[in-house]
C-alpha positions as a Markdown table, in Angstrom:
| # | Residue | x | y | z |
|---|---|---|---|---|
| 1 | Unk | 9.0 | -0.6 | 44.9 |
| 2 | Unk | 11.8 | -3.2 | 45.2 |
| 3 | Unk | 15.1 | -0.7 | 44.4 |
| 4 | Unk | 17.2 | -3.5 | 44.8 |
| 5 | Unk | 16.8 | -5.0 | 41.7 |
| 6 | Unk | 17.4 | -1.6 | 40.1 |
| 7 | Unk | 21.5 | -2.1 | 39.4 |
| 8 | Unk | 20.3 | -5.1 | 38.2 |
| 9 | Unk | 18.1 | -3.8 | 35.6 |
| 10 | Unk | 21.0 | -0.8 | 34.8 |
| 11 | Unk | 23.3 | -3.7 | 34.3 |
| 12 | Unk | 21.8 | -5.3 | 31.6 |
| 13 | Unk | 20.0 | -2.3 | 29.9 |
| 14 | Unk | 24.4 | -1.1 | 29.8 |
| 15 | Unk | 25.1 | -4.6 | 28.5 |
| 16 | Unk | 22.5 | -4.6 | 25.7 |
| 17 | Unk | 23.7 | -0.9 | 24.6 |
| 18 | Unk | 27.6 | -2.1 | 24.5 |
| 19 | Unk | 26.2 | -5.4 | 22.7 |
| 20 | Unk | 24.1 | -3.6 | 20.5 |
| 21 | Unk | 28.1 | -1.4 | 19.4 |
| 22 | Unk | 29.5 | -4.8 | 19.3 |
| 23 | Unk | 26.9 | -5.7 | 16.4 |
| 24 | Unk | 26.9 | -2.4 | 14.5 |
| 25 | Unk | 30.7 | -2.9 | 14.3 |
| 26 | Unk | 30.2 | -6.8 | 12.7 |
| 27 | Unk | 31.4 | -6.7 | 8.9 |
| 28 | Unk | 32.5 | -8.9 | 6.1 |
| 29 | Unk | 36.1 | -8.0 | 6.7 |
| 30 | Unk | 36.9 | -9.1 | 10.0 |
| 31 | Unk | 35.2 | -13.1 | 9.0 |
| 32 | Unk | 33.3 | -14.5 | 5.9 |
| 33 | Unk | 29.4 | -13.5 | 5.6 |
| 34 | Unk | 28.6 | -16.8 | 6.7 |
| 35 | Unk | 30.8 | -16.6 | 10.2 |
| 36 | Unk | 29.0 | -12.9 | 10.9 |
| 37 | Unk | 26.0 | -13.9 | 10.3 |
| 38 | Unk | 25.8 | -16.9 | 12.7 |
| 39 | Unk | 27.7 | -14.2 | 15.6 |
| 40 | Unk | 24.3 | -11.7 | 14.6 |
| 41 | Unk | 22.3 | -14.8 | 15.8 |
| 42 | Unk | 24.0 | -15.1 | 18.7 |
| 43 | Unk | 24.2 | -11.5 | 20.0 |
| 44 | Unk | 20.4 | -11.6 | 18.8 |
| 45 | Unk | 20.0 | -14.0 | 21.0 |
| 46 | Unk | 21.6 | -12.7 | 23.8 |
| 47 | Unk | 19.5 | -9.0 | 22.9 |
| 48 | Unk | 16.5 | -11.0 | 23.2 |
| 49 | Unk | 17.2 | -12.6 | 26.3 |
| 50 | Unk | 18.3 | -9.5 | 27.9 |
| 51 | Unk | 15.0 | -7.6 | 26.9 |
| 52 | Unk | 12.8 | -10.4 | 28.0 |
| 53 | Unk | 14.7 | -10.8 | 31.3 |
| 54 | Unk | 14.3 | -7.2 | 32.1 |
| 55 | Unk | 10.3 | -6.8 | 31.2 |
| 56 | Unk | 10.0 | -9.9 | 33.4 |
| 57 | Unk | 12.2 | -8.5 | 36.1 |
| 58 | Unk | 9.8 | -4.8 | 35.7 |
| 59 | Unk | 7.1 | -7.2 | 36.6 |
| 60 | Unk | 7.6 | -9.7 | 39.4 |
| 61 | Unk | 9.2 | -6.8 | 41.0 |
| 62 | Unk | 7.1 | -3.6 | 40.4 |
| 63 | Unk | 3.8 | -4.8 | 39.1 |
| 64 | Unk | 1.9 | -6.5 | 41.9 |
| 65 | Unk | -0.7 | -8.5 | 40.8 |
| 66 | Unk | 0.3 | -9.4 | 37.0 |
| 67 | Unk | -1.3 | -12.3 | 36.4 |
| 68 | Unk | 0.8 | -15.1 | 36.3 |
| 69 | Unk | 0.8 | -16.2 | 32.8 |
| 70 | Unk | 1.6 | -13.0 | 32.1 |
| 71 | Unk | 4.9 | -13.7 | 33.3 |
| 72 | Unk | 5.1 | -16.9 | 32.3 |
| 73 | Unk | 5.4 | -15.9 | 28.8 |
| 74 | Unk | 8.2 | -13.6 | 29.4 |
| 75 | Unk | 10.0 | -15.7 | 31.4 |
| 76 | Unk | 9.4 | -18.3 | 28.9 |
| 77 | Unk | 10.4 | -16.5 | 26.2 |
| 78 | Unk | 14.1 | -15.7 | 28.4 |
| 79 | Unk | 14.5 | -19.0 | 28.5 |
| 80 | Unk | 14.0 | -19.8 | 25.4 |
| 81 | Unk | 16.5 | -16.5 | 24.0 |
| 82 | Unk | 19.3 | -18.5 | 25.8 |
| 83 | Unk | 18.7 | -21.8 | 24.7 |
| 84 | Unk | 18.7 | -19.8 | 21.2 |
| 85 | Unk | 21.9 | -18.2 | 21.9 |
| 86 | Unk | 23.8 | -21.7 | 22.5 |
| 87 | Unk | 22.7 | -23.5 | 19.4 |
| 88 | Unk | 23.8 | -20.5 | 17.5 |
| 89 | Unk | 27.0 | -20.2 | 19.1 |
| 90 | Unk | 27.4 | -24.0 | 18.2 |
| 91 | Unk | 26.6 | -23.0 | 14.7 |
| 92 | Unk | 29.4 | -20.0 | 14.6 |
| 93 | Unk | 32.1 | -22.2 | 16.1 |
| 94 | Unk | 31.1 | -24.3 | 13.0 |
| 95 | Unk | 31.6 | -21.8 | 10.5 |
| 96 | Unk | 34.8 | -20.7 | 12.1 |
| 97 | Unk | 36.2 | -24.2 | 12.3 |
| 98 | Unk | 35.1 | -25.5 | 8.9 |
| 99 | Unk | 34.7 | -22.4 | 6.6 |
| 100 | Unk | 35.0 | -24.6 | 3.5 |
| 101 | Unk | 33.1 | -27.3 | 4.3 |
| 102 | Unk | 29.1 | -27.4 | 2.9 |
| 103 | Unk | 27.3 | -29.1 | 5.5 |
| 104 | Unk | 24.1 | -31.5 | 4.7 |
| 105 | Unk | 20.6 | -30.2 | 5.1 |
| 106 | Unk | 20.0 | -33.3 | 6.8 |
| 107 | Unk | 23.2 | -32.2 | 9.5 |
| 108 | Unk | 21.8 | -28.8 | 9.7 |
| 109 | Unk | 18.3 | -30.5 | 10.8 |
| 110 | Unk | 20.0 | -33.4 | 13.0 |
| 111 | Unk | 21.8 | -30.2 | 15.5 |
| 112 | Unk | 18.2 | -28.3 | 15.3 |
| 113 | Unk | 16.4 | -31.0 | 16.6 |
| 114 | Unk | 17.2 | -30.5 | 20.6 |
| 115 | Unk | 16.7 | -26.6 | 20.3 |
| 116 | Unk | 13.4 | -26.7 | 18.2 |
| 117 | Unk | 12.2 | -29.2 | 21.2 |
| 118 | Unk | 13.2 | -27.2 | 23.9 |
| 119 | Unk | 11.8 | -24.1 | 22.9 |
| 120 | Unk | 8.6 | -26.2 | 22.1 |
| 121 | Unk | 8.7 | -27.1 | 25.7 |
| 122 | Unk | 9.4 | -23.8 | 26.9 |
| 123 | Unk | 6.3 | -23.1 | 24.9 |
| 124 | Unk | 4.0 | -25.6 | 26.5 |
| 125 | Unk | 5.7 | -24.9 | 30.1 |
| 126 | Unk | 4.0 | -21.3 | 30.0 |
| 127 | Unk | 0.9 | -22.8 | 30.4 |
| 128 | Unk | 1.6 | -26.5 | 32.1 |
| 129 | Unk | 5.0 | -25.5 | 34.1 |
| 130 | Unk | 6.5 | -28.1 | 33.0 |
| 131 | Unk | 10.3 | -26.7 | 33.0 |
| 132 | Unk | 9.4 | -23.9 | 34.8 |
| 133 | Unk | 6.6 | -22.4 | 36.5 |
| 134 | Unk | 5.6 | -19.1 | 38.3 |
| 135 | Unk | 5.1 | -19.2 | 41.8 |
| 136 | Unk | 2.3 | -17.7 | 43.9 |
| 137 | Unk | 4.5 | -14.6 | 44.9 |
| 138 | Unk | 5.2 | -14.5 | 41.0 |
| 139 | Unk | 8.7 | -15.4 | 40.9 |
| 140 | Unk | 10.4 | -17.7 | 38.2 |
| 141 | Unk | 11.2 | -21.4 | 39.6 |
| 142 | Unk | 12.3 | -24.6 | 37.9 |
| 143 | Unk | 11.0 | -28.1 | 38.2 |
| 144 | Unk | 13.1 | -31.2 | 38.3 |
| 145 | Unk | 12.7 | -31.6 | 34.4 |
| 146 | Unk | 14.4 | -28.7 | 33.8 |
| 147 | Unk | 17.7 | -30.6 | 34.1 |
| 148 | Unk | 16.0 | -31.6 | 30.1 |
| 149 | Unk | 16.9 | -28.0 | 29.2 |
| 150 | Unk | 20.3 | -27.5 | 31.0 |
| 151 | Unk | 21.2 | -30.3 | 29.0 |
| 152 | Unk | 20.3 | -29.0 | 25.6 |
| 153 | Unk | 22.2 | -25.7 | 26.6 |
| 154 | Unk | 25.3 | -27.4 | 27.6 |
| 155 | Unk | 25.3 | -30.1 | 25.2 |
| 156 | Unk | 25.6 | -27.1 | 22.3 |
| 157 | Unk | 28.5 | -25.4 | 24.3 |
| 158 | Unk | 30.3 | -28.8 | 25.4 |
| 159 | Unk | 31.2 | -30.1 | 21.7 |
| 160 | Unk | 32.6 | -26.7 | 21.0 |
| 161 | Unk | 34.3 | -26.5 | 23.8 |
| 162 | Unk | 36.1 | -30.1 | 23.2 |
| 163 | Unk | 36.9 | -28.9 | 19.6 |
| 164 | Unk | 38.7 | -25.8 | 20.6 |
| 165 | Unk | 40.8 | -27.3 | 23.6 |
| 166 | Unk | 41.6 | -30.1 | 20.9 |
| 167 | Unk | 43.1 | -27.2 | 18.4 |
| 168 | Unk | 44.2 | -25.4 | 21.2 |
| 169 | Unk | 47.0 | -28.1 | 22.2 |
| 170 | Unk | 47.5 | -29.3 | 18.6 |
| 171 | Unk | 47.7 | -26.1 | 17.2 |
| 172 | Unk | 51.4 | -24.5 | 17.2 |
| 173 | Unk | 50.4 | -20.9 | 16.2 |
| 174 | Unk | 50.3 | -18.4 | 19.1 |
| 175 | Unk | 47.6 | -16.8 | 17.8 |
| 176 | Unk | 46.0 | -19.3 | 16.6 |
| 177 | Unk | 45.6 | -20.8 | 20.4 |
| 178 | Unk | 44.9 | -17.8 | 21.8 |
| 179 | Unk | 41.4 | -17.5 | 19.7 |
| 180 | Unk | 40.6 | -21.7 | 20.3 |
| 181 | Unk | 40.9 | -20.8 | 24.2 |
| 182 | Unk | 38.4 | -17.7 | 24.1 |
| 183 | Unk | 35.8 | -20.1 | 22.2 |
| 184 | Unk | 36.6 | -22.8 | 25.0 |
| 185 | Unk | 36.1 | -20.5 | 27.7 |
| 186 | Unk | 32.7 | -19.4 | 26.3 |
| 187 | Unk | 31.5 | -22.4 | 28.4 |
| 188 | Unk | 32.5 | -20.8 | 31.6 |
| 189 | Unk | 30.2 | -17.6 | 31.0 |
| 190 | Unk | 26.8 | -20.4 | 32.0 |
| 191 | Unk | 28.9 | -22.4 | 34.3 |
| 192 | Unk | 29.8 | -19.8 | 36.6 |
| 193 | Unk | 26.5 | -18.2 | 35.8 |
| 194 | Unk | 24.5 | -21.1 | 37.0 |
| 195 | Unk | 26.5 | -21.4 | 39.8 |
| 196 | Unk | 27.1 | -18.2 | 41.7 |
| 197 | Unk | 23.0 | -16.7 | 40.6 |
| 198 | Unk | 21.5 | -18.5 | 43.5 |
| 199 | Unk | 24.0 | -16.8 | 45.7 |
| 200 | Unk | 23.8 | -13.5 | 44.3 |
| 201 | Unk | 20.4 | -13.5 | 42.9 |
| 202 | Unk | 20.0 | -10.0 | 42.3 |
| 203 | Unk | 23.1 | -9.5 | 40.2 |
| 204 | Unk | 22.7 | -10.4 | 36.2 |
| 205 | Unk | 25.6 | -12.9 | 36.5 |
| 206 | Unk | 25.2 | -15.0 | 33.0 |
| 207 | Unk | 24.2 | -11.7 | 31.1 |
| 208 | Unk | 27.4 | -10.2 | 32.8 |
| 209 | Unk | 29.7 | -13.2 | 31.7 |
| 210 | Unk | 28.0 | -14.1 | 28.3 |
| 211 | Unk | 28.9 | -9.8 | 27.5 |
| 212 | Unk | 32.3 | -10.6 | 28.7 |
| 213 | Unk | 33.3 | -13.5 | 26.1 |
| 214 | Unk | 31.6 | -11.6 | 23.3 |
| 215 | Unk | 33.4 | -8.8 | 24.2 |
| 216 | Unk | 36.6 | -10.4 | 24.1 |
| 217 | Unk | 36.1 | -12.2 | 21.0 |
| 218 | Unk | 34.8 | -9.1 | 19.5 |
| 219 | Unk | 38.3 | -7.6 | 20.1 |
| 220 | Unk | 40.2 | -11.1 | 19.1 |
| 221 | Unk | 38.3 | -10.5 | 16.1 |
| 222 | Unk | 39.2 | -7.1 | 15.3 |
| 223 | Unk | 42.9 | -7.9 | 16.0 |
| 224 | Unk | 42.9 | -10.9 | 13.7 |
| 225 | Unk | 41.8 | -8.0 | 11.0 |
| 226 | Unk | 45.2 | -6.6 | 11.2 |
| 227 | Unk | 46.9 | -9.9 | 10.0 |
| 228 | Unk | 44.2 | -10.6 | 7.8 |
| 229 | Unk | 43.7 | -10.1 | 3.8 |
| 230 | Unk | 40.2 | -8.1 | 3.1 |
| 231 | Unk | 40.5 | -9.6 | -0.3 |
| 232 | Unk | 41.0 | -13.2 | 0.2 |
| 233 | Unk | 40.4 | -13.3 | 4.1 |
| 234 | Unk | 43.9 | -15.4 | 3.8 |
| 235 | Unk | 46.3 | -14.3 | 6.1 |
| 236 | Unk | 48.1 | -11.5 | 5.1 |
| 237 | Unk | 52.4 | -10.8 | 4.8 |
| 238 | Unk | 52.5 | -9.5 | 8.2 |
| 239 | Unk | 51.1 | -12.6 | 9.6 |
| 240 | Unk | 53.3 | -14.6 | 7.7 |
| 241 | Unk | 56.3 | -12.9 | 8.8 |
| 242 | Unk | 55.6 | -13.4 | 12.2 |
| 243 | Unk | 54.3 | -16.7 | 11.6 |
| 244 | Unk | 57.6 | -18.1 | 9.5 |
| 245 | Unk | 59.6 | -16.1 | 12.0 |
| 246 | Unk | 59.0 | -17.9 | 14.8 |
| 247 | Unk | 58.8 | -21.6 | 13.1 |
| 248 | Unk | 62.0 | -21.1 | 11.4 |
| 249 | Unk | 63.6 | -20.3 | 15.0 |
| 250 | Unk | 62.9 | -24.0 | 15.5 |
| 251 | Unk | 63.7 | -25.6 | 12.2 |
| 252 | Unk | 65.9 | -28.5 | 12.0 |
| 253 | Unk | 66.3 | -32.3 | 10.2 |
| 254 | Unk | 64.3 | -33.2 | 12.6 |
| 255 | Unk | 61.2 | -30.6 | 12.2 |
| 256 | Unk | 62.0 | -29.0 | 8.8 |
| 257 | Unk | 60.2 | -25.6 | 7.4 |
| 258 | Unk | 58.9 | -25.9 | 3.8 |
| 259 | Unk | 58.0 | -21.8 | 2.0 |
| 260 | Unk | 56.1 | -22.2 | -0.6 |
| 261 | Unk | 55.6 | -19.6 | -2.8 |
| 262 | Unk | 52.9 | -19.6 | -5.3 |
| 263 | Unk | 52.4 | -17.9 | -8.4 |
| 264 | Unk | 48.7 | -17.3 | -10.3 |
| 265 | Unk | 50.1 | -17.8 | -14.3 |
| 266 | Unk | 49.2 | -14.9 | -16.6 |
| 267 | Unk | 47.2 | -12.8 | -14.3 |
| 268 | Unk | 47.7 | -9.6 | -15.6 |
| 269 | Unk | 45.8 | -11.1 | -18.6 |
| 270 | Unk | 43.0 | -12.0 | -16.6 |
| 271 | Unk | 42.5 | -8.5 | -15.7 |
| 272 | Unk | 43.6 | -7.2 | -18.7 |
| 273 | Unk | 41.1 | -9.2 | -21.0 |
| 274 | Unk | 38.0 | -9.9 | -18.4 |
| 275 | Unk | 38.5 | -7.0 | -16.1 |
| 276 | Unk | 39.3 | -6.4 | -12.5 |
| 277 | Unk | 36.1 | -7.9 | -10.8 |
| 278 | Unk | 36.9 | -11.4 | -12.8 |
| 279 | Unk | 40.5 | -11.2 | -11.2 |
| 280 | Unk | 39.3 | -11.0 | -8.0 |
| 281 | Unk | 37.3 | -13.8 | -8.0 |
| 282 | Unk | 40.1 | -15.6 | -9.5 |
| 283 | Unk | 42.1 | -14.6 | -6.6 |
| 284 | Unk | 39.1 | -15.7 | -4.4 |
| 285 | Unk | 38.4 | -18.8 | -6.3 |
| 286 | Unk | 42.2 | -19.9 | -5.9 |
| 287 | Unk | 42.0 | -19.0 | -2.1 |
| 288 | Unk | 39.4 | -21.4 | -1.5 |
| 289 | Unk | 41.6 | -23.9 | -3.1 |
| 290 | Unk | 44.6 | -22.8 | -0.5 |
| 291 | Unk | 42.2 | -23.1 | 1.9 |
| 292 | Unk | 41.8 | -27.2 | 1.5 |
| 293 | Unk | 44.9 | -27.9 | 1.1 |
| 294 | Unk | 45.5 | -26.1 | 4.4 |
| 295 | Unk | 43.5 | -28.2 | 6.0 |
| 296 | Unk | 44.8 | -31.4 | 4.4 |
| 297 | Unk | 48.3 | -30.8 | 5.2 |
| 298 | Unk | 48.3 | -29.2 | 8.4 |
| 299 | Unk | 49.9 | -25.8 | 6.8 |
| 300 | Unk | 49.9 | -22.0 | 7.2 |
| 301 | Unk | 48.7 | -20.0 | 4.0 |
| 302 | Unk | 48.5 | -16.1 | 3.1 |
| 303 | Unk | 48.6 | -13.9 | 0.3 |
| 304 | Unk | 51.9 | -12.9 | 0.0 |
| 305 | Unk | 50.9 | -9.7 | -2.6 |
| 306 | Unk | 49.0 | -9.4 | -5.9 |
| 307 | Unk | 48.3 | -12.4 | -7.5 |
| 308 | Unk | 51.0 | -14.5 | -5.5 |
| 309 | Unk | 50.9 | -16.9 | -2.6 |
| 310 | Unk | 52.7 | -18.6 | 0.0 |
| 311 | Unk | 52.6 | -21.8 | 2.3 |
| 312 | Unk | 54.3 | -23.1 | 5.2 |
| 313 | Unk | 54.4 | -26.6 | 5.7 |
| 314 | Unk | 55.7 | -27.6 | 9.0 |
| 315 | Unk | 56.0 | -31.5 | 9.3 |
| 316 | Unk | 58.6 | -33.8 | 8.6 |
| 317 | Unk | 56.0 | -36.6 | 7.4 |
| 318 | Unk | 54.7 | -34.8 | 4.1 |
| 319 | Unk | 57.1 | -34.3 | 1.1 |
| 320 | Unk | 56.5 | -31.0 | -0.8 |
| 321 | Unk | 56.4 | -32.2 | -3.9 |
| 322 | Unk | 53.2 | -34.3 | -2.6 |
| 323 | Unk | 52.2 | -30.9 | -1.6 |
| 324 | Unk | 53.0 | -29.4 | -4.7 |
| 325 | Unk | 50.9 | -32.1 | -7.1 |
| 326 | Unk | 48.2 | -32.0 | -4.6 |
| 327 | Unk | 47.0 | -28.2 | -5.0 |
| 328 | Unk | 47.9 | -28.1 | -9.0 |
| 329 | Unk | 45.2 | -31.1 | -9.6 |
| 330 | Unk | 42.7 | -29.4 | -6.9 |
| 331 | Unk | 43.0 | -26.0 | -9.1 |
| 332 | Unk | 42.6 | -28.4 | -12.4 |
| 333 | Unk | 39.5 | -30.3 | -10.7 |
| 334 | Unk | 37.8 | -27.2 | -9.0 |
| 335 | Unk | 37.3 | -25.5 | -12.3 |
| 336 | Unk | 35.2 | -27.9 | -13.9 |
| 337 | Unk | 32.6 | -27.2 | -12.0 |
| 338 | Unk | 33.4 | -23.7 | -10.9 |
| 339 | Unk | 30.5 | -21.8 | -11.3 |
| 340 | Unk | 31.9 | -18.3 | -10.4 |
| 341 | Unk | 35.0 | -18.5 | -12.7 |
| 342 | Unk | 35.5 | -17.3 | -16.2 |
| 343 | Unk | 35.5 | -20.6 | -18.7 |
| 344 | Unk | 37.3 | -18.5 | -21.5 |
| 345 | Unk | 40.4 | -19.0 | -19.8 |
| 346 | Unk | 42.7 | -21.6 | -17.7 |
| 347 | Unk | 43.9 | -20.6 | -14.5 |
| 348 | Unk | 47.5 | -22.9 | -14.2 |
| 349 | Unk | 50.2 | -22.1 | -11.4 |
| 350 | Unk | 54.1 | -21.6 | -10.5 |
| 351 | Unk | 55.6 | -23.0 | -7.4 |
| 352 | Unk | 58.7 | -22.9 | -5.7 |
| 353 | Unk | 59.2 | -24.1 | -2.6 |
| 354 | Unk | 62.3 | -24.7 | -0.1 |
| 355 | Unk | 63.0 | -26.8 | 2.9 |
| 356 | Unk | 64.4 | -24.9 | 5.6 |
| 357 | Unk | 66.6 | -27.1 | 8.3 |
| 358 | Unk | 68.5 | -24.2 | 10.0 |
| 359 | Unk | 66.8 | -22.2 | 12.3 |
| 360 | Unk | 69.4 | -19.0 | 11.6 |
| 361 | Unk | 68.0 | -18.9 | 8.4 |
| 362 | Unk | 65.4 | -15.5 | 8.6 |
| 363 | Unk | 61.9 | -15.3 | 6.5 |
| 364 | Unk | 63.5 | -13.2 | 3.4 |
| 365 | Unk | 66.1 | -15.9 | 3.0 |
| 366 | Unk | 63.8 | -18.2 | 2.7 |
| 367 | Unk | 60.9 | -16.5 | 1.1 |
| 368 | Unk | 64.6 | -15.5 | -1.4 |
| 369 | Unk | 65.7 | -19.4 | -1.8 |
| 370 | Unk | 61.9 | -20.1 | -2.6 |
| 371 | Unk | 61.1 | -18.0 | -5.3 |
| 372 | Unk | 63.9 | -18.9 | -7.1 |
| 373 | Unk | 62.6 | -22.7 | -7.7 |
| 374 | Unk | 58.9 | -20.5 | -8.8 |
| 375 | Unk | 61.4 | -18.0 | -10.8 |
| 376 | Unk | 62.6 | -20.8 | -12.9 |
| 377 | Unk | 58.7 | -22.4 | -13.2 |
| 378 | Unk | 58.1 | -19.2 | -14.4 |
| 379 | Unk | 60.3 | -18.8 | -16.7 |
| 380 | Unk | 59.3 | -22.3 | -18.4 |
| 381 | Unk | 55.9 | -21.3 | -18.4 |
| 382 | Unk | 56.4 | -18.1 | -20.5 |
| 383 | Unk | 58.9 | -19.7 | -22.7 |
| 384 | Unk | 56.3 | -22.5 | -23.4 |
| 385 | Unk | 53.6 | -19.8 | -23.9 |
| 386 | Unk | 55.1 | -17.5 | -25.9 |
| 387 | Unk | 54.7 | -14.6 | -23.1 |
| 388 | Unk | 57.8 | -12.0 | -22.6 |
């Protein structure tokens, strides 16, 4: 019996258990069903690999004589896991980029393409060796093709990787950098991995470092949750505290602050007539909404409590009225063909907003100067309603 592959083995049987916590913690409330559900693929991935990795370890190493197909196929299918676990992650960083945008069937099936082909060649390398093959003292080796396969892998983790160091120097948000840079350094976790097994080869480097970045994004997550709105998934007031708080120490003519503060008309009515479940997905519904304009403009949004909203524009190339004409027309357009929203009623908004040049202004001064411009919508929206 070879013992020195046993810490090996203990390794990635721990890594697989701690993985396994990491997924039974996963819920809507840290990220949209959509974002979880592409992480679940990706620590599926990562499960599989590890089990198939371990069974094929068990063999070259303690069963003499397997036959060499034998492990073949569960090399094979190791491979495969990781190539797996790349394409997904691709997919996640997708879904955590873009939340809002619907992508094409024929997108989804142009980024399949490479990993259905590589794990069809993993599939006819069990029995040709064309990527891989099993060596007469039954240990895993590559052939030169396999570069075919390293490029697949990296390919999926590369474009992420771009994207995230792209946000991470454009963004301005602390926080907001901080998560781009985990999802760039994802890419290390095979890098390193690929270069430091051959050295160490009986230490589980890439299942090591691929557990370390889930880890830490795991946690990221779960500390995003604090500033985060179960509701909506919006930011929540803590986050824009801190947020407006440390762009307003920087405000000036040249780099103004815009709060916007946002107001859902006649709410209470919603709920009132249509019940609580409707009002939500109003609430939802109009988060959506935020969420584009966000995206158009550059600007910070979060629920700022109950049916109210607030932005931060932070740009001295946008006017806030542009702003302002923009999201009433997207919340006009979007229900024409809103399918979850109620049709018996017409969801309309207030909006204030201020322009903050002084950075010794503090976030209730201006979140104060703000809702007084949505104060005075208000009030013209009641008087023309008829609503006390």
């Amino acid at each position: 019996m070879n013992n020195i592959y046993i810490p090996y083995l203990i390794v990635e049987a721990y890594c697989f258990i701690y993985g396994a916590a990491v997924l039974f913690r996963l819920n809507s409330n840290i990220a949209s069903q959509h974002q979880i559900r592409e992480l679940r693929n990706v620590l599926l991935a990562y499960f599989g690999m590890i089990i198939f990795d371990i069974v094929a370890i068990c063999l070259e190493q303690f069963a003499p004589g397997v036959p060499r197909w034998i492990l073949a196929i569960f090399n094979g299918f190791a491979v495969i896991f990781v190539t797996l676990g790349c394409y997904f992650w691709f997919r996640f960083i997708a879904a955590r980029f873009y939340p809002n945008r619907n992508f094409s069937w024929k997108w989804r099936i142009l980024i399949s393409i490479p990993m259905f082909l590589m794990v069809l060649g993993d599939f006819i390398s069990m029995g040709t060796g064309w990527l891989f093959f099993i060596t007469d003292a039954g240990e895993y080796a590559v052939t030169d093709f396999f570069w075919f396969q390293a490029a697949v892998n990296y390919s999926y983790l590369l474009v992420p990787t771009v994207i995230s160091f792209y946000r991470y120097f454009k963004d301005r948000s602390a926080s907001e950098r901080k998560e781009y840079l985990v999802y760039a350094l994802y890419m290390v976790a095979p890098l390193t991995a690929g270069l430091l097994e051959d050295v160490f080869p009986t230490t589980p480097i890439l299942t090591l470092n691929i557990f370390l970045v889930i880890h830490i994004l795991f946690l990221m997550i779960q500390d995003k949750q604090i500033y985060n709105d179960a509701l909506t998934n919006l930011n929540n007031r803590r986050h824009l505290n801190q947020f407006l708080e440390e762009h307003l120490s920087k405000a000036s003519p040249e780099r103004p602050v815009t709060v916007f503060m946002i107001d859902i008309n006649g709410f209470k009515s919603i709920n009132d007539r249509f019940g609580h479940v409707e009002g939500d997905n109003a609430l939802r519904f109009f988060a959506d909404i935020m969420r584009e304009v966000a995206g158009k403009y550059d600007a910070f949004i979060a629920r700022y409590g109950g049916d109210e909203f607030s932005m931060v524009l932070d740009s001295a190339s946008v006017k806030p009225e542009d702003v302002e004409n923009f999201l009433v027309a997207e919340v006009a357009e979007k229900q024409k063909t809103a399918s979850t929203l109620c049709h018996q009623y017409v969801m309309s908004l207030s909006i204030g907003y201020y322009t903050c040049t002084d950075d010794s202004l503090s976030p209730d001064a201006a979140f104060a100067r703000a809702d007084e411009g949505l104060y005075r919508q208000k009030k013209m929206w009641h008087q023309k309603n008829d609503i006390l």
